[in-house]
C-alpha positions in Angstrom: 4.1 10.1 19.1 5.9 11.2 16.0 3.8 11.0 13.0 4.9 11.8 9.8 2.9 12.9 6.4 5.4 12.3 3.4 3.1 13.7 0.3 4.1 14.3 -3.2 2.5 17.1 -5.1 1.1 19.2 -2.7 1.7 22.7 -3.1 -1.7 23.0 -4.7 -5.4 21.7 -4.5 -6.2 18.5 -3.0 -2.2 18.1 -2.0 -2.9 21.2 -0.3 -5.8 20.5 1.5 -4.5 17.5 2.8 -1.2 18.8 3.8 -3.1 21.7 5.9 -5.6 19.0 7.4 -2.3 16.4 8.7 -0.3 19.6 9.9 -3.7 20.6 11.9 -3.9 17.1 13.2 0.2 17.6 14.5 1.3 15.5 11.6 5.2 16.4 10.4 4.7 17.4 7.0 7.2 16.7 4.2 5.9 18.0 0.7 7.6 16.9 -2.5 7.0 19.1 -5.5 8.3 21.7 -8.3 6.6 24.8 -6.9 7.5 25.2 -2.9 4.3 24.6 -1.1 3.4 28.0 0.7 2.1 26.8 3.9 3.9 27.6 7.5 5.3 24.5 8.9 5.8 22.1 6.1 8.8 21.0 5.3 9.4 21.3 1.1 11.7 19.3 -1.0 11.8 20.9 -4.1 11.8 17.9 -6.8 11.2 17.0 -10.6 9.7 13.5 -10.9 10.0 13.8 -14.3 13.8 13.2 -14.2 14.6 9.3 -13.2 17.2 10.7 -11.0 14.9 12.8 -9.0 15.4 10.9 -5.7 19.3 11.4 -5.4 19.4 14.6 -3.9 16.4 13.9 -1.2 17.0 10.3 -0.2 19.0 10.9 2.4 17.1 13.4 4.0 13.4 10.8 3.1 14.8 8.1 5.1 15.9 9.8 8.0 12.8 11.4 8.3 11.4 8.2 8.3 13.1 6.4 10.5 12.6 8.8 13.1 9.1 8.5 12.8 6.6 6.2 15.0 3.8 6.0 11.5 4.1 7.6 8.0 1.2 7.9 5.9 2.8 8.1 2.7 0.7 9.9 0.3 1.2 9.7 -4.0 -0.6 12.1 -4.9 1.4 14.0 -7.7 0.0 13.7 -11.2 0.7 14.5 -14.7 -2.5 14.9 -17.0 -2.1 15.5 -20.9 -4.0 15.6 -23.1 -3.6 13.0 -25.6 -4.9 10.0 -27.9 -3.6 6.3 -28.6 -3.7 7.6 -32.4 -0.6 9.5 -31.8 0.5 9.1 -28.2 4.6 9.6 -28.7 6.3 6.3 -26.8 8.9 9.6 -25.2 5.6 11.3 -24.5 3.6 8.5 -22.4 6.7 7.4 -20.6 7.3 10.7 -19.2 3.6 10.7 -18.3 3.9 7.4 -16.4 7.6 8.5 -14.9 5.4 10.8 -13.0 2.1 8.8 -12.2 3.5 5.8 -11.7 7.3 4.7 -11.6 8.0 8.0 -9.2 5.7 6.4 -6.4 7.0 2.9 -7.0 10.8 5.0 -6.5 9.7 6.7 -3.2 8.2 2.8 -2.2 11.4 1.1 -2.5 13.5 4.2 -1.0 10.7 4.5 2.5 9.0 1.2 2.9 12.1 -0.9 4.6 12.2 1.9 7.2 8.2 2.6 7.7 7.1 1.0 10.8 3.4 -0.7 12.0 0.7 1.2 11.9 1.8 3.2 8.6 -0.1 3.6 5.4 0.7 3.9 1.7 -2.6 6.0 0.3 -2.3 6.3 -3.8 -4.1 9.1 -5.7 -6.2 7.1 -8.2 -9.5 8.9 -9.8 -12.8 8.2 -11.9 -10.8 6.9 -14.6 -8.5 4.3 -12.7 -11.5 2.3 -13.7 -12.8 3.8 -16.5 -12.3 5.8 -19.9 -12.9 8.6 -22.2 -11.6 9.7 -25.4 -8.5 12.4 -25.0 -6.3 11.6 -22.3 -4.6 8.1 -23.0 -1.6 8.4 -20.9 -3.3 9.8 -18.0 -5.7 6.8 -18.1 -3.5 4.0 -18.7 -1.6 5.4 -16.0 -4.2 5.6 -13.2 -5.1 2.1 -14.3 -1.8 0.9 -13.7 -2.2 2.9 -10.0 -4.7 0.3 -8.7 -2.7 -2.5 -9.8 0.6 -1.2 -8.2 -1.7 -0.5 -4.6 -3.4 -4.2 -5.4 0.4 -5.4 -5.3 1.1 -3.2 -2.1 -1.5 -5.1 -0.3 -0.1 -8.6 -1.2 3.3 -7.5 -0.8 3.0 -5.7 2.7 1.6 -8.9 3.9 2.5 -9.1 7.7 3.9 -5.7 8.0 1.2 -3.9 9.6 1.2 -1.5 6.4 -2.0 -0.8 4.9 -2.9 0.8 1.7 -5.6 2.2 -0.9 -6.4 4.2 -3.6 -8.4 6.7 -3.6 -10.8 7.9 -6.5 -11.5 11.7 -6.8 -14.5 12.5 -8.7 -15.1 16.1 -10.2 -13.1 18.3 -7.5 -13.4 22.1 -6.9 -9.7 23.1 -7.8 -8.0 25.4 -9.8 -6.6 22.8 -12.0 -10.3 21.6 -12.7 -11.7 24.8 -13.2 -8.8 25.9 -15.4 -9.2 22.8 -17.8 -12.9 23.5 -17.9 -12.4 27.5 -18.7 -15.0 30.1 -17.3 -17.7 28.0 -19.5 -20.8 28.2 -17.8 -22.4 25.7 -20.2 -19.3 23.0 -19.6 -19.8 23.4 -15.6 -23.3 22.6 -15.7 -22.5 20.1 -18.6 -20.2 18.8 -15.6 -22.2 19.4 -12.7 -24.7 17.3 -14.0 -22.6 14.3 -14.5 -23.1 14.3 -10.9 -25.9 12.8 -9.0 -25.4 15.6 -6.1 -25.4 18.2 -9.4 -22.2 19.8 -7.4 -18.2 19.8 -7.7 -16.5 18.2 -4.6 -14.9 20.3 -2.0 -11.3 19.6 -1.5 -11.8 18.8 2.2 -13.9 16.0 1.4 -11.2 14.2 -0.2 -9.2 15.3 2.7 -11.8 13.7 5.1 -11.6 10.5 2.9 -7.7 10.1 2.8 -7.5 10.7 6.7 -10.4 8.3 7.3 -8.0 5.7 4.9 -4.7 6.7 6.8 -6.3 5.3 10.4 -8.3 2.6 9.1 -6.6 -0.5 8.1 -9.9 -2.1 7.3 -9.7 -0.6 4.1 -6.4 -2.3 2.9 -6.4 -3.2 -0.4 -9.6 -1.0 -1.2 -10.3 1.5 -4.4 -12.0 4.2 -3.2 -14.2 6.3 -5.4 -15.3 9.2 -4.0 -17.0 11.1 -6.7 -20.9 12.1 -5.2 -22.2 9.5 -7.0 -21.0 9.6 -11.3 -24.5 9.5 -13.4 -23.7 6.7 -15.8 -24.8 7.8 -19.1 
């Protein structure tokens, strides 16, 4: 059986995890990002989803890949996370923020899902604040929010295809993007940790666990994940 893992934005952290986990499990692997993905066996398309045009130069090579395949799991996971504030979020500045989080994956739906055959999956990279908020990152909220509405239209959309979808939350994750936002801080990791009822950051592979457990399950169709250990509401 030919099973294909098309995933944007995995050359590092979760992306990468997830990619190495689907490779493991004799997945295809097709990585679309910037930086080349250094992992043995994955096929990279080097790709701006900034740029609207970003799909001319891969589409060809997208589809047949699909096509050929038996199931895709088609994973949005790229992201684009400024820091920001609706006081004086540019209009140029959030749009490029939502090319990236949001229009980029509806692209790549419109370009794979005519070809993407029964028993396939469209898993969206969501996070704690696809349903919540806090002060400093406008963009990157409003986007996420606008995730789990576009994988709440998947569902309805998909109806009778044998196509299932979700987003998936991420709490506080161990990766280097994290840990470089936070700084070498001790005081703002336990400020973190303890937003978190495990008092830990989660492990990459968890996610992975999660998102692999979503690809196979079509039970969860329509379903917003949050995996986060458990946010303490404060």
């Amino acid at each position: 059986m030919n099973k294909v893992l098309i995933l944007s934005g995995g050359s590092q952290g979760i992306g990468f995890a997830t990619a190495k986990r689907f490779l493991a499990e004799g997945y295809t692997v097709l990585n679309l990002s910037r930086r080349a993905i250094e992992l043995e066996g994955v096929q990279q398309v080097c790709i701006d989803m900034q740029e609207r045009d970003w799909l001319d130069n891969c589409k060809d090579q997208l589809q047949a890949c699909v096509k050929s395949a038996d199931s895709v799991v088609l994973l949005h996971n790229a992201a684009r996370h400024d820091s920001d504030s609706v006081r004086d979020l540019s209009a140029e500045n959030f749009a490029n923020v939502l090319q990236v989080n949001l229009v980029a994956p509806q692209q790549l739906n419109t370009l794979l899902l005519p070809h993407m055959k029964p028993g396939s999956a469209v898993l969206y990279m969501g996070s704690t604040l696809s349903e919540k908020a806090v002060a400093g990152c406008a963009s990157y909220i409003a986007s996420k929010h606008g995730v789990v509405g576009l994988m709440r239209a998947t569902t309805q959309d998909l109806i009778g295809r044998g196509i299932h979808t979700a987003c998936i939350c991420p709490g506080f994750t161990d990766t280097a993007m994290l840990r470089g936002n936070l700084g070498d801080d001790p005081a703002v990791m336990s400020m973190v940790t303890g937003m978190v009822s495990y008092g830990r950051l989660i492990e990459p592979r968890e996610i992975v666990d999660t998102l692999f457990f979503c690809a196979h399950n079509p039970v969860i169709n329509g379903s917003v994940i949050h995996a986060n250990l458990g946010q303490i509401e404060r």
